[in-house]
C-alpha positions in Angstrom: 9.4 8.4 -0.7 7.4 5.5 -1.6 5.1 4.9 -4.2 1.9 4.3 -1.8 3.2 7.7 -0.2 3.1 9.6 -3.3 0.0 8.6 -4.5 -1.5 9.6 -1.0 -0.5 13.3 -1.3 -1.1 13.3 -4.6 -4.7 12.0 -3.9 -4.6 14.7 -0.9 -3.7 17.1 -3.3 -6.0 17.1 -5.4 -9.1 16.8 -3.0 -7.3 19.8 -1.8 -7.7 21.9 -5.4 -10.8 20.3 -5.8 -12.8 21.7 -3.0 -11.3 25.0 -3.5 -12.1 25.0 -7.1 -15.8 24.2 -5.8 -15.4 26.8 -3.6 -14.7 29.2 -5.9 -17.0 28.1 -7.8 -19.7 28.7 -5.3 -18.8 32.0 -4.8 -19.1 32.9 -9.1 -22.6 31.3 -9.6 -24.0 32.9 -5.9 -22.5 36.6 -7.7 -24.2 35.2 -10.8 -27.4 34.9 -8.6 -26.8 38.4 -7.0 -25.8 40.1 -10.4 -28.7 38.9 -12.5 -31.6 40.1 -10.2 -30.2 43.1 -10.3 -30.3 43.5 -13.9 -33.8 42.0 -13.9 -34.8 44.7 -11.0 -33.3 47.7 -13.2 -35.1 46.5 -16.2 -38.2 46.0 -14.3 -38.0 49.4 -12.9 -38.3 50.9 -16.6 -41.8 52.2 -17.2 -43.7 53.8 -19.6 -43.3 56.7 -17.0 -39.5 56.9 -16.6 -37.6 59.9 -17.6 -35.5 59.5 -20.5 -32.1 60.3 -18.2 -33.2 58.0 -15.9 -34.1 55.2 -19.4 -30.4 56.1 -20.2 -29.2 55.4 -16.7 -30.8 52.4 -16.4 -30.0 51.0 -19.5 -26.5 51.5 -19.1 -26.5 49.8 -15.3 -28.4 46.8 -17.3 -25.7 46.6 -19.9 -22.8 46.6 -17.4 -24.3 44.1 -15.3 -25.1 41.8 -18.3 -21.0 42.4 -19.2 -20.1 41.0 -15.3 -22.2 38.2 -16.3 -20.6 37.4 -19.3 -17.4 37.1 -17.3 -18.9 35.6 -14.6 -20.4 32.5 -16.9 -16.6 32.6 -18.1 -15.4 32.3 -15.2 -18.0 29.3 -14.3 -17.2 27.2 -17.4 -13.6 27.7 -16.7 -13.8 26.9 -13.2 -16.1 23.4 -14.0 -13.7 22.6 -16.5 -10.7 23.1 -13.9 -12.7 20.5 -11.8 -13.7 18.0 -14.1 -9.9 17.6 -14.7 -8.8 17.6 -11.5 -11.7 14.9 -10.8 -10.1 12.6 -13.7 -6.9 13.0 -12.5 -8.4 12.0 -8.8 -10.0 8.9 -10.2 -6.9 7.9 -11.6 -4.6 8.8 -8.3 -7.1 6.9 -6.6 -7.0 3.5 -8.8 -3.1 3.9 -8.2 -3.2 4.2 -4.9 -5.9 1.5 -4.6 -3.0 -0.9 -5.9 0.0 0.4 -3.9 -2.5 -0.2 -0.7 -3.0 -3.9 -1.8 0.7 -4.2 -2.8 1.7 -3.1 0.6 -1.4 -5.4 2.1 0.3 -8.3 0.8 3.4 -7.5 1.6 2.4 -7.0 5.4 0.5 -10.5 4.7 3.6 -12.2 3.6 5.9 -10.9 6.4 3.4 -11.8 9.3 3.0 -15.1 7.3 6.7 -15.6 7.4 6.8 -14.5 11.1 4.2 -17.2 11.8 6.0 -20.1 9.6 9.4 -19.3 11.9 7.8 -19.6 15.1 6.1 -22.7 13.9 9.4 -24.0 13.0 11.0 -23.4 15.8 8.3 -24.7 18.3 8.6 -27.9 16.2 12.1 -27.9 16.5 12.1 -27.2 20.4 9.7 -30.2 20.3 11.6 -32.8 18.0 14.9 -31.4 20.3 13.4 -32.5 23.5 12.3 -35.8 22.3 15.7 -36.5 20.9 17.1 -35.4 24.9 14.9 -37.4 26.0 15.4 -40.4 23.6 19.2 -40.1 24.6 18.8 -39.4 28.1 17.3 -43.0 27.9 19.9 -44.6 25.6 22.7 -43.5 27.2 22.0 -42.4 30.8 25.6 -42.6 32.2 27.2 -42.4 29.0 31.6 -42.1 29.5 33.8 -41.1 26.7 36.1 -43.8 25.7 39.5 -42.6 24.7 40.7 -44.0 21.7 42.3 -42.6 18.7 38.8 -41.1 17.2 38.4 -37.8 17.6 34.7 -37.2 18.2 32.0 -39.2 18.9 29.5 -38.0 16.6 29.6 -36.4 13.4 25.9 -34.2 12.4 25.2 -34.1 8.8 22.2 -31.6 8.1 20.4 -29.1 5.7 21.9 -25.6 6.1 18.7 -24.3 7.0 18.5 -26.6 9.8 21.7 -25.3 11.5 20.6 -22.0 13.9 17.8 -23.6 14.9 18.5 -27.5 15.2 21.3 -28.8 15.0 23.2 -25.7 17.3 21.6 -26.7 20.1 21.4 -31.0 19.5 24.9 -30.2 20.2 24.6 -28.6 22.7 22.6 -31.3 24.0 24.8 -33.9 23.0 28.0 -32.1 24.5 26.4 -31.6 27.5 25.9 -35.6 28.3 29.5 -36.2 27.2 29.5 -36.7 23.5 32.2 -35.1 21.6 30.2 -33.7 18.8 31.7 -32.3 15.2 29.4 -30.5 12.8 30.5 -27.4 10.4 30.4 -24.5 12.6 31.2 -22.7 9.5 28.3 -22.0 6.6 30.0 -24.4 3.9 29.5 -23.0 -0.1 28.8 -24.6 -2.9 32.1 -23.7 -4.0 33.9 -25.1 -0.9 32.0 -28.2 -1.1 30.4 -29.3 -3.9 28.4 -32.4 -2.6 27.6 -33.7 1.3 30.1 -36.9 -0.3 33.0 -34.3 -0.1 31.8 -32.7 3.3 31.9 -35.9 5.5 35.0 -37.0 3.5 37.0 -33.8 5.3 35.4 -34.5 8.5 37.6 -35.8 11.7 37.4 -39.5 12.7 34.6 -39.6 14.0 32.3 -43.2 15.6 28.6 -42.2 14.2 27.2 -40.0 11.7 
């Protein structure tokens, strides 16, 4: 799982407690509510005319109720505590996953940036290819291999990253009007060839470079 993932359920996770610490939360302070004008009824009830049974009775009922909502006020503070955490805890999750979302922003940036720089490349390779065609085509409209002791006709020197999407298919080009074309068809490494000297050095006979 990734780190934007995990801060998303975590951040789900605790909305999730959250609300149902609110909700719980509700419920205690509407029993509060319910409980406390109850007690306030009884004790109203209590005249100078009430039996003193019924005092008893009463005062007992008030004394009960008045225990609940101790517990219940407990429960309340306990409950808001519960949430204030959670809500520090969401504030953090939040922040984190506020990053991981403009990590993976950028990310998404780069890679459609990257997309866009290769087809621009290769639409101005298409575009350099087919002037070169037709700057050959021009040169060398009926052009007949001479046969002689050299090997090829021409001999590409290029960049590595040039290769797939250049110099391929100038060969192609060139082989296709006749040329006899060498270029490495393998990737050379450093360690195979240290400098482009040593490269053309091991190439064939070749007439142009």
């Amino acid at each position: 799982m990734s780190m934007l993932s995990t801060y998303q359920s975590k951040v789900g996770r605790l909305r999730g407690d959250i609300a149902s610490l609110n909700k719980k939360l509700g419920t205690e302070k509407s029993n509060q509510a319910k409980k406390s004008k109850e007690a306030n009824s009884t004790a109203a009830s209590i005249t100078k005319n009430t039996s003193a049974s019924s005092r008893k009775t009463k005062l007992k009922k008030i004394d009960r109720l008045n225990g609940e909502l101790g517990k219940i006020q407990k429960n309340i503070g306990n409950l808001e505590a519960a949430i204030a955490s959670k809500t520090k805890e969401l504030h953090s999750a939040e922040q984190r996953l506020s990053k991981e979302q403009g990590k993976e922003d950028k990310k998404r940036r780069d890679t459609e940036l990257k997309h866009e720089d290769t087809l621009t490349r290769k639409v101005r390779e298409r575009n350099r290819l087919e002037l070169l065609q037709s700057e050959l085509s021009a040169e060398y409209p009926d052009y007949e291999r001479v046969e002689d002791d050299t090997e090829y006709d021409l001999f590409i020197s290029h960049a590595r990253q040039d290769k797939d999407d250049f110099v391929e298919p100038l060969a192609e080009i060139l082989a296709k009007m006749g040329f006899s074309v060498w270029y490495d068809a393998c990737v050379l490494t450093i360690e195979a060839f240290a400098m482009d000297s040593k490269v053309i050095a091991k190439a064939p006979n070749r007439r142009h470079r």
